[in-house]
C-alpha positions in Angstrom: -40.9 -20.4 -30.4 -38.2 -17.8 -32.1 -37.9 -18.0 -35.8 -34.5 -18.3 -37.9 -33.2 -15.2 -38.6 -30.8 -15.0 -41.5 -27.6 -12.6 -40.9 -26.6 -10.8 -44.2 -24.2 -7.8 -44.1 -22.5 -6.4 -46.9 -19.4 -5.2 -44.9 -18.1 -9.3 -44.7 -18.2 -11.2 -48.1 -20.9 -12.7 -49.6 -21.5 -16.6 -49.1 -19.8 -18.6 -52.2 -22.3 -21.6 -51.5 -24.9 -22.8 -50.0 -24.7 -21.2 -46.7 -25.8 -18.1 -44.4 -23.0 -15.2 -43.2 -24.9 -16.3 -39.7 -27.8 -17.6 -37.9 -29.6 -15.9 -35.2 -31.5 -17.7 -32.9 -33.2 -15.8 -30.1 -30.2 -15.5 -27.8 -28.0 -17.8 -30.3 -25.9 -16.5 -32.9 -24.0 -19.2 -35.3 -21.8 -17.5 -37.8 -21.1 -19.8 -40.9 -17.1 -19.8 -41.8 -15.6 -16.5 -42.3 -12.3 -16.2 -44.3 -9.5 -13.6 -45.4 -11.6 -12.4 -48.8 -11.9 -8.5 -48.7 -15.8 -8.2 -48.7 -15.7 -5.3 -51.7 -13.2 -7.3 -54.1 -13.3 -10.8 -53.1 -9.7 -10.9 -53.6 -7.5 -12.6 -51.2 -4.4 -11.1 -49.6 -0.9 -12.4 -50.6 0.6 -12.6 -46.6 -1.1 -14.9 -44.0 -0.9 -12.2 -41.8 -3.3 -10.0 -43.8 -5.3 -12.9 -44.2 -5.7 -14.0 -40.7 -6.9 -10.6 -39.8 -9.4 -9.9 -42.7 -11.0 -12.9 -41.7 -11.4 -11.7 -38.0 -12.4 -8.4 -39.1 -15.0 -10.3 -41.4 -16.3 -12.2 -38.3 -16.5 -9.2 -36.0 -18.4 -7.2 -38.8 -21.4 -10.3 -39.1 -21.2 -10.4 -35.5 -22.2 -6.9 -35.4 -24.7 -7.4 -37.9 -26.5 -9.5 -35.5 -26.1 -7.4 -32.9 -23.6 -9.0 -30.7 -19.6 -8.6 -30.5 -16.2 -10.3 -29.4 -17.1 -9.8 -26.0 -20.1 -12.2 -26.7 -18.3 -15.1 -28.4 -18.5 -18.4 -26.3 -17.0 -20.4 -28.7 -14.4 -20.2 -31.7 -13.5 -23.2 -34.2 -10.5 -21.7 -36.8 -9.4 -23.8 -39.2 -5.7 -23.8 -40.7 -3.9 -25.3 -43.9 -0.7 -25.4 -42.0 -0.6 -25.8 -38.5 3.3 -24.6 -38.4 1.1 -21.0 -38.4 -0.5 -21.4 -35.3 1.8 -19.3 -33.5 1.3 -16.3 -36.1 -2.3 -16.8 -36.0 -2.7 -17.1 -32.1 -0.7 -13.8 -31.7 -3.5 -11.8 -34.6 -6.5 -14.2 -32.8 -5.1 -12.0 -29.2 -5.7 -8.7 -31.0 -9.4 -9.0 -31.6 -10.4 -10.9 -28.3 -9.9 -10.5 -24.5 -10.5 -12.3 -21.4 -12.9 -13.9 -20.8 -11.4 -15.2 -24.1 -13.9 -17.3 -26.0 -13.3 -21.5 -26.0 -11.6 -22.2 -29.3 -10.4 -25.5 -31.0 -8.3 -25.1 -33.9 -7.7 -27.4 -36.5 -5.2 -28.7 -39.4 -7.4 -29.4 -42.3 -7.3 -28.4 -46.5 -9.3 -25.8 -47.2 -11.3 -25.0 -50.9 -10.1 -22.2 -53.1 -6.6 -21.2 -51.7 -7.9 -20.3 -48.3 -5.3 -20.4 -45.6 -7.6 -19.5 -42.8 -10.9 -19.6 -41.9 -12.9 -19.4 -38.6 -16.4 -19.8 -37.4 -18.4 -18.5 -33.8 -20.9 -19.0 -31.6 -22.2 -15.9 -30.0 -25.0 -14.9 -27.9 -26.5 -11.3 -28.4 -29.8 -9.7 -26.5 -33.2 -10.3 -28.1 -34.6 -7.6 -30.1 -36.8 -7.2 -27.0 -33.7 -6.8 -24.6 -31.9 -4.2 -26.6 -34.6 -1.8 -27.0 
């Protein structure tokens, strides 16, 4: 049976809990919650905007990490402090996936520490095996 394999990249920030950047899982990846902190300052951006799409570009830089992409995402939960941005966020969300676009449920909810945004992925990826 495949083992756990911790994700860790330096390039998306550093967990601020108890919790992996993402899982792998033979074919399965599971990223943990990725949010709008630059990865080299921890500092968040003032604008939504910027926020929404330093979080994707966190997500898509653990996602390489572990050897997969957008293109590979089956499934996308984001979570927002106020829904009235889910048109802005939808229209950044576009820039950074394409059809087949990934299932996604998005959700209204408080988030810890100021955060505006954050989002989270499954993914599947080749096996080590597979890509060589």
């Amino acid at each position: 049976m495949p083992a756990l394999t911790q994700i860790v990249t330096a390039a998306a920030p550093a967990p601020s809990a108890s919790y992996s950047q993402a899982i792998a899982w033979d074919h399965l990846v599971v990223t943990g919650g990725q949010v709008g902190a630059d990865p080299a300052t921890g500092q968040l951006p003032d604008a939504f905007e910027d926020e929404v799409s330093q979080a994707l570009r966190n997500l898509m830089a653990v996602l390489d990490a572990a050897g997969t992409g957008p293109d590979r995402v089956v499934k996308t939960t984001c979570f927002l402090t106020d829904i009235s941005t889910f048109a802005t966020f939808n229209l950044i969300y576009q820039e950074f996936f394409s059809d087949p676009l990934p299932a996604r449920s998005t959700i209204g909810i408080a988030l810890a520490g100021g955060l505006r945004f954050e989002i989270e992925a499954w993914a599947v990826r080749d096996t080590p095996e597979e890509a060589a």
